[in-house]
PATINU-344764 format. One record per atom (N, C-alpha, C, O, CB): residue number from 0; x, y, z; residue in one letter. Coordinates in nm, 3 decimals. Glycine has a CB too. Example, Ala and Ser with C-alpha at 12.3 -4.5 7.8 and 13.67 -1.06 7.14 Angstrom:
# residues 2
[0 [1.319 -0.569 0.780] 'a']
[0 [1.230 -0.450 0.780] 'a']
[0 [1.320 -0.330 0.780] 'a']
[0 [1.424 -0.332 0.846] 'a']
[0 [1.131 -0.447 0.905] 'a']
[1 [1.285 -0.225 0.708] 's']
[1 [1.367 -0.106 0.714] 's']
[1 [1.290 0.003 0.787] 's']
[1 [1.341 0.114 0.804] 's']
[1 [1.408 -0.060 0.572] 's']
//
This chain:
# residues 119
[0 [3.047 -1.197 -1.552] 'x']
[0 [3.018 -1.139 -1.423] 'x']
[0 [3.021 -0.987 -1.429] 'x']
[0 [2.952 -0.922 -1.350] 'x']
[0 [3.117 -1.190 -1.319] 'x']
[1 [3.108 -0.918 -1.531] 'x']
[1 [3.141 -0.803 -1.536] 'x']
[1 [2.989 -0.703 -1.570] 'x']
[1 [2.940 -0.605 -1.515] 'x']
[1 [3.262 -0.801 -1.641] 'x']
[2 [2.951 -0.782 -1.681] 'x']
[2 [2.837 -0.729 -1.751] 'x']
[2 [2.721 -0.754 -1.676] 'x']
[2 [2.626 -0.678 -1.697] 'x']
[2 [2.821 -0.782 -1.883] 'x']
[3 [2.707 -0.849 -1.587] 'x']
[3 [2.607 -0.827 -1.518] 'x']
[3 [2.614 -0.745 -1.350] 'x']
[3 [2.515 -0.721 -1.282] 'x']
[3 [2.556 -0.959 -1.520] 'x']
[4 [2.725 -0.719 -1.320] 'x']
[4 [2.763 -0.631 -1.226] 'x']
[4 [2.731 -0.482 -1.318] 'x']
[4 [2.687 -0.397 -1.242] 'x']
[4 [2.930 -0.664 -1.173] 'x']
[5 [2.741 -0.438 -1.448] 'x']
[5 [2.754 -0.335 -1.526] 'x']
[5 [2.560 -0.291 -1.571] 'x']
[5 [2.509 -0.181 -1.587] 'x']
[5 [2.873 -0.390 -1.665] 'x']
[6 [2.499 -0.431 -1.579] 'x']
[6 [2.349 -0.404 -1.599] 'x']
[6 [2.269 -0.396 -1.473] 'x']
[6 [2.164 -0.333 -1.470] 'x']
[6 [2.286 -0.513 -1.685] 'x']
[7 [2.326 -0.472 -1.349] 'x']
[7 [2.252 -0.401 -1.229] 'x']
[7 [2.265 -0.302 -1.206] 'x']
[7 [2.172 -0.256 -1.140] 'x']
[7 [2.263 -0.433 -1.126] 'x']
[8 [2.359 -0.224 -1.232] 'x']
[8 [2.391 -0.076 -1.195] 'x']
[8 [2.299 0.011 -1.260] 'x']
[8 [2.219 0.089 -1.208] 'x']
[8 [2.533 -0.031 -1.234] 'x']
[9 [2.324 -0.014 -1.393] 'x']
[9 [2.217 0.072 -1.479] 'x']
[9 [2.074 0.031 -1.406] 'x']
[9 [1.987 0.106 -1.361] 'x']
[9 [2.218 0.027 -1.665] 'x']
[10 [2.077 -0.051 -1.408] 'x']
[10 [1.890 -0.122 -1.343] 'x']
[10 [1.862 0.013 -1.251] 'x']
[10 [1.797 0.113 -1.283] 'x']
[10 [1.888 -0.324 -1.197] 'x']
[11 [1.943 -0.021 -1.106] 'x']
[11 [1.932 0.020 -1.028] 'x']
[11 [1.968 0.211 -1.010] 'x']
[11 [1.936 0.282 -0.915] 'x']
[11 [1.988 -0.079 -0.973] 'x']
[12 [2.044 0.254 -1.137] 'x']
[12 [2.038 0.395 -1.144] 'x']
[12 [1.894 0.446 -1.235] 'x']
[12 [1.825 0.545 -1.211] 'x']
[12 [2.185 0.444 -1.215] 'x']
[13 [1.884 0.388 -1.299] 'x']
[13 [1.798 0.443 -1.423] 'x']
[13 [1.658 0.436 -1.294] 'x']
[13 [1.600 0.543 -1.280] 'x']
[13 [1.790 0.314 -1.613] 'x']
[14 [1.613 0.334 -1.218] 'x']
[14 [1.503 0.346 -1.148] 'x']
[14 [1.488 0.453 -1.043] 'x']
[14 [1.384 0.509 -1.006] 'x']
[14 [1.485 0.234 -1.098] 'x']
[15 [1.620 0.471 -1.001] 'x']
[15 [1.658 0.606 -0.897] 'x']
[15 [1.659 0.741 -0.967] 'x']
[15 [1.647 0.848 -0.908] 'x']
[15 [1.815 0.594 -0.829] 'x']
[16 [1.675 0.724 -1.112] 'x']
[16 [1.666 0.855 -1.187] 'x']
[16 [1.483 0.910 -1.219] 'x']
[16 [1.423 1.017 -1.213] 'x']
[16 [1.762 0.822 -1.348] 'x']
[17 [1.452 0.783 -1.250] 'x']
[17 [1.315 0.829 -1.263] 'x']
[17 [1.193 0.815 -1.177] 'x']
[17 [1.072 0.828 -1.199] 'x']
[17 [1.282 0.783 -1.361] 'x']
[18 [1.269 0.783 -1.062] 'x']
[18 [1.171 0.779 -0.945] 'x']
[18 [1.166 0.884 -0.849] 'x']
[18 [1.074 0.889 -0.768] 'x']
[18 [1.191 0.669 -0.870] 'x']
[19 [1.288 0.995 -0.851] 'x']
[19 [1.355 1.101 -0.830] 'x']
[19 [1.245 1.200 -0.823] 'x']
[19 [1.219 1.254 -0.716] 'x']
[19 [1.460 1.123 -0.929] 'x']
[20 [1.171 1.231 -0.943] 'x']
[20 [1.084 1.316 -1.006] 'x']
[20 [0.942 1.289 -0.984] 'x']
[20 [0.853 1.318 -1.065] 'x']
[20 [1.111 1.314 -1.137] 'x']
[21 [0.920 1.219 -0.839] 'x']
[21 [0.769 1.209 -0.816] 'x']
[21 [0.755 1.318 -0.721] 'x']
[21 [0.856 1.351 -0.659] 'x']
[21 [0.711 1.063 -0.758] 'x']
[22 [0.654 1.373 -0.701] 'x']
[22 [0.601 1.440 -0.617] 'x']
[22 [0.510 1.384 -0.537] 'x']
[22 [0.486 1.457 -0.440] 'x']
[22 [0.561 1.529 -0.665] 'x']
[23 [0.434 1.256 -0.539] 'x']
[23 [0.348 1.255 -0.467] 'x']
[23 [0.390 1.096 -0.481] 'x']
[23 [0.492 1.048 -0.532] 'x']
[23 [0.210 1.329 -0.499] 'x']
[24 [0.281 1.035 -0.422] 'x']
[24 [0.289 0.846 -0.367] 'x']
[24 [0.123 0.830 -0.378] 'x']
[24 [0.037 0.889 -0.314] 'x']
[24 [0.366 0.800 -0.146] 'x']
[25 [0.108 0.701 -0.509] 'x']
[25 [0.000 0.666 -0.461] 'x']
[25 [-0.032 0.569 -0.386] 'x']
[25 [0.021 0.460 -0.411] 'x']
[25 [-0.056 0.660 -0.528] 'x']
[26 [-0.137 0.581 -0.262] 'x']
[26 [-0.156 0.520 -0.208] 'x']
[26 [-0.301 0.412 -0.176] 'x']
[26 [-0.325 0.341 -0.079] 'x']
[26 [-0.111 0.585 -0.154] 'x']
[27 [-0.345 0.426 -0.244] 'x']
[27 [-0.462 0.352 -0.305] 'x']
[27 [-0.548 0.396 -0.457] 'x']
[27 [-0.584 0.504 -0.504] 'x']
[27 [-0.562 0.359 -0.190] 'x']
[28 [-0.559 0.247 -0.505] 'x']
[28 [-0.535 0.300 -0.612] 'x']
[28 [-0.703 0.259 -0.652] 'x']
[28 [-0.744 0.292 -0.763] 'x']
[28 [-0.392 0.240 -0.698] 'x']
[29 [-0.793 0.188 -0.557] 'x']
[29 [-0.944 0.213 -0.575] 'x']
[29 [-0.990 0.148 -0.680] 'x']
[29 [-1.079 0.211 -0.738] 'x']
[29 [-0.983 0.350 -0.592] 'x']
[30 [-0.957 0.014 -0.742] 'x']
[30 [-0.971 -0.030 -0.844] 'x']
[30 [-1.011 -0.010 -0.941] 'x']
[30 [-1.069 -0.099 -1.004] 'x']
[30 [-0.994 -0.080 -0.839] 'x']
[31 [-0.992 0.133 -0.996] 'x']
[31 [-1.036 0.232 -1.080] 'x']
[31 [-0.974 0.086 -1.212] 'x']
[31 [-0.898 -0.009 -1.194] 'x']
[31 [-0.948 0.432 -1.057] 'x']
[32 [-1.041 0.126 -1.321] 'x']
[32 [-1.016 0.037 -1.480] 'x']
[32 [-0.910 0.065 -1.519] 'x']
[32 [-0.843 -0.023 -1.572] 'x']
[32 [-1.104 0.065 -1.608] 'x']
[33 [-0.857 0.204 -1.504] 'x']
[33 [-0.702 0.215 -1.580] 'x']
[33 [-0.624 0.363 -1.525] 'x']
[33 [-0.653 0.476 -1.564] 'x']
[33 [-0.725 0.225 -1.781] 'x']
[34 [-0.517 0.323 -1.423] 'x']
[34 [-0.477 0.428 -1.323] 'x']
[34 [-0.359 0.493 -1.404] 'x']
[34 [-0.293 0.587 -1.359] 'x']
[34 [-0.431 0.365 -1.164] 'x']
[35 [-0.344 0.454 -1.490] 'x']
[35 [-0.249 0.528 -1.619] 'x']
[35 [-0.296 0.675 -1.652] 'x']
[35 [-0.225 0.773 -1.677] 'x']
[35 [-0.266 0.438 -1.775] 'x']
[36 [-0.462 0.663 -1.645] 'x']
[36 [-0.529 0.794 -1.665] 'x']
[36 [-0.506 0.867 -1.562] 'x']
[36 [-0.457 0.976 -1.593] 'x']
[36 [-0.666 0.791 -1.685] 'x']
[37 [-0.522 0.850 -1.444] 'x']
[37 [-0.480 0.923 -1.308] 'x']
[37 [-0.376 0.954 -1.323] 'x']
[37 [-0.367 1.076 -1.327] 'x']
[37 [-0.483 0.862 -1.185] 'x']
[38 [-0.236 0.878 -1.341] 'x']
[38 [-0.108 0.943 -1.345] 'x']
[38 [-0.102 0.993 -1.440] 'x']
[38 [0.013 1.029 -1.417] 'x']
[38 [-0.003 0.881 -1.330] 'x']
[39 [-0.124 1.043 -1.556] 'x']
[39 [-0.086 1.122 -1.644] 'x']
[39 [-0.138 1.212 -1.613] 'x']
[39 [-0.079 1.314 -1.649] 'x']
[39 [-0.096 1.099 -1.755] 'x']
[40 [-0.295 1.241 -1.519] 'x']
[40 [-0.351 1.386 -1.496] 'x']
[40 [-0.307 1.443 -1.398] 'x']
[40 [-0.340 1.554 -1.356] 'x']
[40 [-0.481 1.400 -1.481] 'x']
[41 [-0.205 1.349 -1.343] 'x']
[41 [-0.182 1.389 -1.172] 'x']
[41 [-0.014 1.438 -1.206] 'x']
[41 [0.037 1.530 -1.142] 'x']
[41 [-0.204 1.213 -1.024] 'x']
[42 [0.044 1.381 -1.289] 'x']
[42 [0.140 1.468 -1.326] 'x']
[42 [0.186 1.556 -1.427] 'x']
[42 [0.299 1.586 -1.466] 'x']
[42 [0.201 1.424 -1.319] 'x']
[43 [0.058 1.595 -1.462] 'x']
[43 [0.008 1.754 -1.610] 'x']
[43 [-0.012 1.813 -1.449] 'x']
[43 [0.092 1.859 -1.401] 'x']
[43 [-0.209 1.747 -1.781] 'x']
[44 [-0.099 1.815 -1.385] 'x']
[44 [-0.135 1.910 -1.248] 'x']
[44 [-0.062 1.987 -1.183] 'x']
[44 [0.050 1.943 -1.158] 'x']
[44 [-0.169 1.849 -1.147] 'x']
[45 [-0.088 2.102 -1.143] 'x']
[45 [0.030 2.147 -1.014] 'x']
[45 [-0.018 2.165 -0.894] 'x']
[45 [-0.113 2.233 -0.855] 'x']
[45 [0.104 2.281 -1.030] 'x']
[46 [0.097 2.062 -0.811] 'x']
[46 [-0.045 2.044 -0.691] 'x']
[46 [0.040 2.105 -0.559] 'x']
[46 [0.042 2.053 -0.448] 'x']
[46 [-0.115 1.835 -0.653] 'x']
[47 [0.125 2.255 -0.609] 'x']
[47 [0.201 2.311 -0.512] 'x']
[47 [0.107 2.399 -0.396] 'x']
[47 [0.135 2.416 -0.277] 'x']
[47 [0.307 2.399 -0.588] 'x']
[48 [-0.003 2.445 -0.464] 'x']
[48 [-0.060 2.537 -0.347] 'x']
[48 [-0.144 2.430 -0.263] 'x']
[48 [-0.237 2.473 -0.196] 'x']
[48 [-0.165 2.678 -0.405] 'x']
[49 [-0.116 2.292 -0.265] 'x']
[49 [-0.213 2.211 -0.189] 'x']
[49 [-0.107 2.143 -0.135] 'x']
[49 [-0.143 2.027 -0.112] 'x']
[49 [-0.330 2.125 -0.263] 'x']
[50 [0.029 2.166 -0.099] 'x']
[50 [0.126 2.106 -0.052] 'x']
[50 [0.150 2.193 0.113] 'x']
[50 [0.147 2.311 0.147] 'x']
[50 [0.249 2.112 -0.172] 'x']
[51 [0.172 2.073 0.179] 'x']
[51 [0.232 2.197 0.299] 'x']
[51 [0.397 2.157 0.339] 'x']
[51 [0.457 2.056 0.303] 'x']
[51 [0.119 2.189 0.478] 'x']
[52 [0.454 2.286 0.439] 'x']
[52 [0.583 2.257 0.473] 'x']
[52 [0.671 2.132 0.459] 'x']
[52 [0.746 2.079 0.377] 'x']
[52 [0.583 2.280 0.578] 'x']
[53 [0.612 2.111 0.608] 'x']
[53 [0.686 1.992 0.650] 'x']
[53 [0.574 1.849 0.662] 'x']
[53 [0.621 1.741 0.699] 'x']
[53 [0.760 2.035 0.806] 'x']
[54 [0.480 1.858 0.639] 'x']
[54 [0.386 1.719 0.608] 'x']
[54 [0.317 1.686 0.483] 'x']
[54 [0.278 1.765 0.397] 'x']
[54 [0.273 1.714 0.696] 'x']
[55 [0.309 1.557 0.485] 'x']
[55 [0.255 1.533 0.332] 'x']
[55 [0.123 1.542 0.379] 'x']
[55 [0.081 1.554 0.494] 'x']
[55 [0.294 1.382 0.242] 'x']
[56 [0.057 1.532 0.258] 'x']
[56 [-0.124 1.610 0.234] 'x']
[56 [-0.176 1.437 0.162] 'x']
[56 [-0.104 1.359 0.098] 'x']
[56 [-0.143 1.816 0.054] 'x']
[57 [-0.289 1.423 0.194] 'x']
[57 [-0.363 1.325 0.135] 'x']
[57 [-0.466 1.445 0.070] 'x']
[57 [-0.511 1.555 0.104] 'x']
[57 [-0.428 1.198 0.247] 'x']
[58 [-0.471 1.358 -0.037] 'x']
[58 [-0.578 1.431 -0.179] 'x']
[58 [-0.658 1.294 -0.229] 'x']
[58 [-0.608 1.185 -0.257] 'x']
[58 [-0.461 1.512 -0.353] 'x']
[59 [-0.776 1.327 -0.232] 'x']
[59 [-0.862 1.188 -0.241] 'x']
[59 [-0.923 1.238 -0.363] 'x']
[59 [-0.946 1.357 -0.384] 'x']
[59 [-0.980 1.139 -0.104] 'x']
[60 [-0.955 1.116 -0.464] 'x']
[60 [-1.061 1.157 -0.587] 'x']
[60 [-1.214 1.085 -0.535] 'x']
[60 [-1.233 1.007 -0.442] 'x']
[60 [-1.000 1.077 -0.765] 'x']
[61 [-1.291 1.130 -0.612] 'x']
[61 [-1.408 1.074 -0.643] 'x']
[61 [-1.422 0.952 -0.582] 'x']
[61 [-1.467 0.921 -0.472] 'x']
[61 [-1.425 1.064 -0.771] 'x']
[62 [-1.361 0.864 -0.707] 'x']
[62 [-1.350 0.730 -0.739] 'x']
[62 [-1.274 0.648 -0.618] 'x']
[62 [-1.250 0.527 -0.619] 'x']
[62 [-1.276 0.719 -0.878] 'x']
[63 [-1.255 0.701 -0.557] 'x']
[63 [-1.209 0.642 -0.407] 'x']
[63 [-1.028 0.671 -0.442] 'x']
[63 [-0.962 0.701 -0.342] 'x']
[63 [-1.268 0.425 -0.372] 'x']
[64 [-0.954 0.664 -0.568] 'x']
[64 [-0.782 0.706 -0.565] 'x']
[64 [-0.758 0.786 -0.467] 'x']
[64 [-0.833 0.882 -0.446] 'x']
[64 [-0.719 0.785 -0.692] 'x']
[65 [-0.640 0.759 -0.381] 'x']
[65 [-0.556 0.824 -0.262] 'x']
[65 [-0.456 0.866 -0.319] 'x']
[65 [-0.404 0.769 -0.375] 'x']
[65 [-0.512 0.742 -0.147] 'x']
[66 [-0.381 0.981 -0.342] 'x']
[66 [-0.232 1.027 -0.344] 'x']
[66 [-0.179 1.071 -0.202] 'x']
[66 [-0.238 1.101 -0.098] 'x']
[66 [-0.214 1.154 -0.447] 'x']
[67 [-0.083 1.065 -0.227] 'x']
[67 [-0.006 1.162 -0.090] 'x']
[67 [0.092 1.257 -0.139] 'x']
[67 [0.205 1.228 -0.177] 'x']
[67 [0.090 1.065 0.026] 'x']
[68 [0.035 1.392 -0.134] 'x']
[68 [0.163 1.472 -0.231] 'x']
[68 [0.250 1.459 -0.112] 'x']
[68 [0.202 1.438 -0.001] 'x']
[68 [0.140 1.662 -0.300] 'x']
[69 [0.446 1.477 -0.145] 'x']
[69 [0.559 1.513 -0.082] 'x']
[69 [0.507 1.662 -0.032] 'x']
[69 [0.448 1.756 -0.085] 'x']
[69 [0.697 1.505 -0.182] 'x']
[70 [0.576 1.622 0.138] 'x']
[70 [0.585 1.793 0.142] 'x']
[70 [0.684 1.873 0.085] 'x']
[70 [0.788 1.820 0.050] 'x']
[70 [0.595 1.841 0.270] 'x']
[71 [0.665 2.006 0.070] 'x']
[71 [0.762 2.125 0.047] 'x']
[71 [0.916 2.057 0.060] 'x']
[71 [0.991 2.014 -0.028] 'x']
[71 [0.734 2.258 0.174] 'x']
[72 [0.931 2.064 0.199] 'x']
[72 [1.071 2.010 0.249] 'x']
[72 [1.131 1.892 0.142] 'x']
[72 [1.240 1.907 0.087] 'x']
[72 [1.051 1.938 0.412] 'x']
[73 [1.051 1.782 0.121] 'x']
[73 [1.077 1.676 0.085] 'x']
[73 [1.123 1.679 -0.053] 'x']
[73 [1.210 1.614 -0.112] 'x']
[73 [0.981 1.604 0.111] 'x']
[74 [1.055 1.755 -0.084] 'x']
[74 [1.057 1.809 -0.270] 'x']
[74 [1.192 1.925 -0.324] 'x']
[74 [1.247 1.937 -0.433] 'x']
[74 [0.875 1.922 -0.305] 'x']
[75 [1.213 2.008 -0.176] 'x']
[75 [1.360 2.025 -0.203] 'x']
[75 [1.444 1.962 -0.162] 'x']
[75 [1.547 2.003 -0.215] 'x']
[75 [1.404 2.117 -0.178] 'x']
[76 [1.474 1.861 -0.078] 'x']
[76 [1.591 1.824 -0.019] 'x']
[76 [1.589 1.711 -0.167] 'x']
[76 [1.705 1.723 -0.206] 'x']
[76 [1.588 1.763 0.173] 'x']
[77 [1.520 1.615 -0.263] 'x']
[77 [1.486 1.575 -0.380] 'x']
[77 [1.554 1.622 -0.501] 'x']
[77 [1.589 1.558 -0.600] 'x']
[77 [1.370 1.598 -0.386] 'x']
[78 [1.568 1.778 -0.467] 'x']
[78 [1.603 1.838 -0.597] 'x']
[78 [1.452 1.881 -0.705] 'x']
[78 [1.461 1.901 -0.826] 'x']
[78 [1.710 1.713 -0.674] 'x']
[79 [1.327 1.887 -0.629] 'x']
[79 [1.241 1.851 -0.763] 'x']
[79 [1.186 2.023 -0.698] 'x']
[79 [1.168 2.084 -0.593] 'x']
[79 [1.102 1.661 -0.777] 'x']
[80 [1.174 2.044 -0.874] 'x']
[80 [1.123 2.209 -0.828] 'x']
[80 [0.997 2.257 -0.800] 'x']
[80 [0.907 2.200 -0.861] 'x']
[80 [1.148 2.303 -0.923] 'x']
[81 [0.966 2.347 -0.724] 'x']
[81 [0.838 2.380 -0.633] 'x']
[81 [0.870 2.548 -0.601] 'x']
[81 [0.962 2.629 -0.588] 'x']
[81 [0.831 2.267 -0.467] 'x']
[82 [0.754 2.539 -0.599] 'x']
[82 [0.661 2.725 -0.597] 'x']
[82 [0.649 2.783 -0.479] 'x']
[82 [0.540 2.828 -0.444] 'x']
[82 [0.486 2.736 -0.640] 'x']
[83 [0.790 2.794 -0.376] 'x']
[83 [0.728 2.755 -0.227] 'x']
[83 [0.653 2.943 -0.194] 'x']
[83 [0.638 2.985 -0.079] 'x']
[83 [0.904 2.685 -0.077] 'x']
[84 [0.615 3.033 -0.331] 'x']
[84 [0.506 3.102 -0.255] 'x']
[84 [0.388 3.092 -0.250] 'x']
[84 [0.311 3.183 -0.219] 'x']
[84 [0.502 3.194 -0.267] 'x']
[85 [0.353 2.958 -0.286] 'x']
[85 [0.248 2.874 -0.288] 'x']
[85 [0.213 2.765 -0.236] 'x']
[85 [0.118 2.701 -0.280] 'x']
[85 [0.234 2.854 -0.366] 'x']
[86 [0.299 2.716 -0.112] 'x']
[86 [0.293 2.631 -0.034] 'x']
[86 [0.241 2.676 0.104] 'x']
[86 [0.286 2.774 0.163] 'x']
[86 [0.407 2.576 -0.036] 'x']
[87 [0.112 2.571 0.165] 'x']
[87 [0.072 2.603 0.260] 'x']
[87 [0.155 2.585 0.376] 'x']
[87 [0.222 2.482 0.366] 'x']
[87 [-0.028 2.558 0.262] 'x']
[88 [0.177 2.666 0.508] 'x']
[88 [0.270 2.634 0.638] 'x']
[88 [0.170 2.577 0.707] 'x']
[88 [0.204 2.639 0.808] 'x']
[88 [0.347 2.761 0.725] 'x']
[89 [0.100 2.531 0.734] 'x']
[89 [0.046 2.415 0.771] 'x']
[89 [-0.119 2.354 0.732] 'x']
[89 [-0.200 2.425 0.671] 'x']
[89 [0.067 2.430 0.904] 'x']
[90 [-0.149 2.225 0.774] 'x']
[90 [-0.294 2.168 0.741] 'x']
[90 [-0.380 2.229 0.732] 'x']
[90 [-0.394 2.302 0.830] 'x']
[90 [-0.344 2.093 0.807] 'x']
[91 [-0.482 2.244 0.630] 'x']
[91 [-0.555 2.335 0.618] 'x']
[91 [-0.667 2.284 0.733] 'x']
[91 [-0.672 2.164 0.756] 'x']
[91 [-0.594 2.359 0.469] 'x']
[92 [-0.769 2.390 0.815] 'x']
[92 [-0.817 2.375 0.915] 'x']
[92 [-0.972 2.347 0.880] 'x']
[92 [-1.022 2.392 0.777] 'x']
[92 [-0.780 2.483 0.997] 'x']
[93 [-1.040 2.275 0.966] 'x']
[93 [-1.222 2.239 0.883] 'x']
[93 [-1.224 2.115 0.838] 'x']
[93 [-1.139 2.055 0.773] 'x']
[93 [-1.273 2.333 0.729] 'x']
[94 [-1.358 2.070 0.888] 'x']
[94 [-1.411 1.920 0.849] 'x']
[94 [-1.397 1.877 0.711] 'x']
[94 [-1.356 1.772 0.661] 'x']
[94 [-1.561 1.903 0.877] 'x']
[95 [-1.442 1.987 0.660] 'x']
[95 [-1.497 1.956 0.469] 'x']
[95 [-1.360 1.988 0.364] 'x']
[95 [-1.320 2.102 0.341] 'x']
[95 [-1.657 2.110 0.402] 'x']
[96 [-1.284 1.839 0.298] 'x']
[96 [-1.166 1.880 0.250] 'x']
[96 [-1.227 1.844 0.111] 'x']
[96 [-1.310 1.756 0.091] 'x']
[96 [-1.024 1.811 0.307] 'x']
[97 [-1.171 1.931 0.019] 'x']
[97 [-1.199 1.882 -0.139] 'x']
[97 [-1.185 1.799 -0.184] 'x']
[97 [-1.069 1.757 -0.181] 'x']
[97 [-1.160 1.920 -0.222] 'x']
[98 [-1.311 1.698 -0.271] 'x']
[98 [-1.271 1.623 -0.325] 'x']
[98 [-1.216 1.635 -0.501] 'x']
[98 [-1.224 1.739 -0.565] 'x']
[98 [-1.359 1.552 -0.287] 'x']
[99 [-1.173 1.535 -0.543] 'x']
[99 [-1.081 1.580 -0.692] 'x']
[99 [-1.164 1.493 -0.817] 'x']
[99 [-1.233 1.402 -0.772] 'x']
[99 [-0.876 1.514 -0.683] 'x']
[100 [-1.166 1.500 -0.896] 'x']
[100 [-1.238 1.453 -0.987] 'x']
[100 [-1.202 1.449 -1.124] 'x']
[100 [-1.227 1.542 -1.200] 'x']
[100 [-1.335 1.505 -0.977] 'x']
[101 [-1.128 1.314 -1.168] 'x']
[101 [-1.094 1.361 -1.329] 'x']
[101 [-1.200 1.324 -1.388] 'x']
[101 [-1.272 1.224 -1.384] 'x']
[101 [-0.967 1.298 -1.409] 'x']
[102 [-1.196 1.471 -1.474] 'x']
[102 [-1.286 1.496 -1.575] 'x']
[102 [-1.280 1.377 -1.745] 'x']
[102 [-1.175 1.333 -1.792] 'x']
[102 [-1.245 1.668 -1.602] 'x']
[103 [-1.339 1.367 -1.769] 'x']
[103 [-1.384 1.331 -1.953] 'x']
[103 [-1.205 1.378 -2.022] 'x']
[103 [-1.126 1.302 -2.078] 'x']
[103 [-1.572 1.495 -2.046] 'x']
[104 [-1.192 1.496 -1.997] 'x']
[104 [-1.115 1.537 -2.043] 'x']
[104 [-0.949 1.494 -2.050] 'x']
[104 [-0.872 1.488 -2.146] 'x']
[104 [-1.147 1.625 -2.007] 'x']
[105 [-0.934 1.472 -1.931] 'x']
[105 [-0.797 1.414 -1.829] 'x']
[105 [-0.745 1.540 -1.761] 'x']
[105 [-0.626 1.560 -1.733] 'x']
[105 [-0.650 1.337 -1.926] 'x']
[106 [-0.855 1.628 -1.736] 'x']
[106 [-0.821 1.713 -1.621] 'x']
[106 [-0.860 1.704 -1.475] 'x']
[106 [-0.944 1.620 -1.446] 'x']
[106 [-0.858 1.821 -1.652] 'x']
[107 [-0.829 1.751 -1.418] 'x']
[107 [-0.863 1.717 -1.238] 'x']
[107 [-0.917 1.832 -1.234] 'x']
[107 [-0.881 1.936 -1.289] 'x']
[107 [-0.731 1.692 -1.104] 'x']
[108 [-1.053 1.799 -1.132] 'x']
[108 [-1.177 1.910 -1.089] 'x']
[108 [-1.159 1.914 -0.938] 'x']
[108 [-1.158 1.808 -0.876] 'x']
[108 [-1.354 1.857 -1.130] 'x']
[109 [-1.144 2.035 -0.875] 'x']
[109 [-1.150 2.036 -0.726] 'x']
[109 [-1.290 2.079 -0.708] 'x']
[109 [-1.329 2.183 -0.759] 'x']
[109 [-1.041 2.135 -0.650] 'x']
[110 [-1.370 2.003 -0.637] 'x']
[110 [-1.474 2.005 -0.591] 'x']
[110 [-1.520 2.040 -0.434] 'x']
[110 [-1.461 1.979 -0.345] 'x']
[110 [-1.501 1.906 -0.629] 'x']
[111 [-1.598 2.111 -0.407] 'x']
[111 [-1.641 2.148 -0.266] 'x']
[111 [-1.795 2.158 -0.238] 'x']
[111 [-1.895 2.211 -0.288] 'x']
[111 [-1.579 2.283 -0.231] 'x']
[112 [-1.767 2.094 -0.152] 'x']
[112 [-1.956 2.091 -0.081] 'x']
[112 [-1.994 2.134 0.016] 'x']
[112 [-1.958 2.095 0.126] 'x']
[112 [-2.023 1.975 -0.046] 'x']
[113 [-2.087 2.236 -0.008] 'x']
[113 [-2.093 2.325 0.151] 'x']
[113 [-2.229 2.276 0.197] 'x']
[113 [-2.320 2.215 0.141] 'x']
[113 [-2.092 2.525 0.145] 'x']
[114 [-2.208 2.333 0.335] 'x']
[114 [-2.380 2.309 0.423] 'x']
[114 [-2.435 2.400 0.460] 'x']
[114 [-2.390 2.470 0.550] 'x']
[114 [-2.397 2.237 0.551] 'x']
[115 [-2.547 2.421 0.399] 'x']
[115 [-2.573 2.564 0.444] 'x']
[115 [-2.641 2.533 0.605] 'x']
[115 [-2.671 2.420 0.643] 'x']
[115 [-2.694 2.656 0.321] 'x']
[116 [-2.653 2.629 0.670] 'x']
[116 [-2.680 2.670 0.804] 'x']
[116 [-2.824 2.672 0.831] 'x']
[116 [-2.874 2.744 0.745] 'x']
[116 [-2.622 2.800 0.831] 'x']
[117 [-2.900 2.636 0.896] 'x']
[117 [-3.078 2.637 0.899] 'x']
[117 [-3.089 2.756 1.020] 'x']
[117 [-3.041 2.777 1.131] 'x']
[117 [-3.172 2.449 0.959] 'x']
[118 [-3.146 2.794 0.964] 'x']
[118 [-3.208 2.948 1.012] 'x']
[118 [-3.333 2.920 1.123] 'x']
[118 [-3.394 3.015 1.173] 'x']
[118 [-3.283 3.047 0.856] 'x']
//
């Protein structure tokens, strides 16, 4: 009984230790072939100047993947370290939000599409 009172603990710390260190939540995962590639590019990334205060940010790829980065707040009260002179104080304003795009490479592309204006 001892030892298994002694291996839930570990279970249950070791998952709190490394779950500690997320910054973001995915939230759809778009039945992309292999989302292993996404998380490894999504946590090489720094996705502090696209973070705001006190609300979390949805960041959409291409391929239809949803993240939700932690806000600012969330990421210190966490302990997890952040750039806060690079954090936005609030939602950025405008219809047209970037979309993200991993590259060939396993880098993430911020992409923007403008409209031009008819004269």
């Amino acid at each position: 009984m001892k030892k298994l009172i002694i291996g839930f603990s570990l279970l249950i710390s070791s998952t709190t230790l490394f779950g500690q260190d997320k910054s973001y939540v995915i939230t759809d995962e778009a039945l992309v072939g292999d989302i292993s590639i996404y998380i490894t590019a999504i946590e090489k990334a720094n996705w502090d100047k696209y973070r705001i205060v006190d609300e979390r940010r949805v960041i959409t790829f291409k391929k239809g993947v949803k993240i939700e980065l932690l806000s600012a707040n969330e990421m210190t009260e966490k302990g997890i370290e952040i750039n806060l002179s690079k954090v936005m104080k609030q939602s950025p304003k405008g219809i047209y939000q970037p979309i993200f795009v991993l590259n060939n490479n396993g880098f993430i592309i911020e992409q923007h599409s403008y409209i031009e204006k008819r004269k």
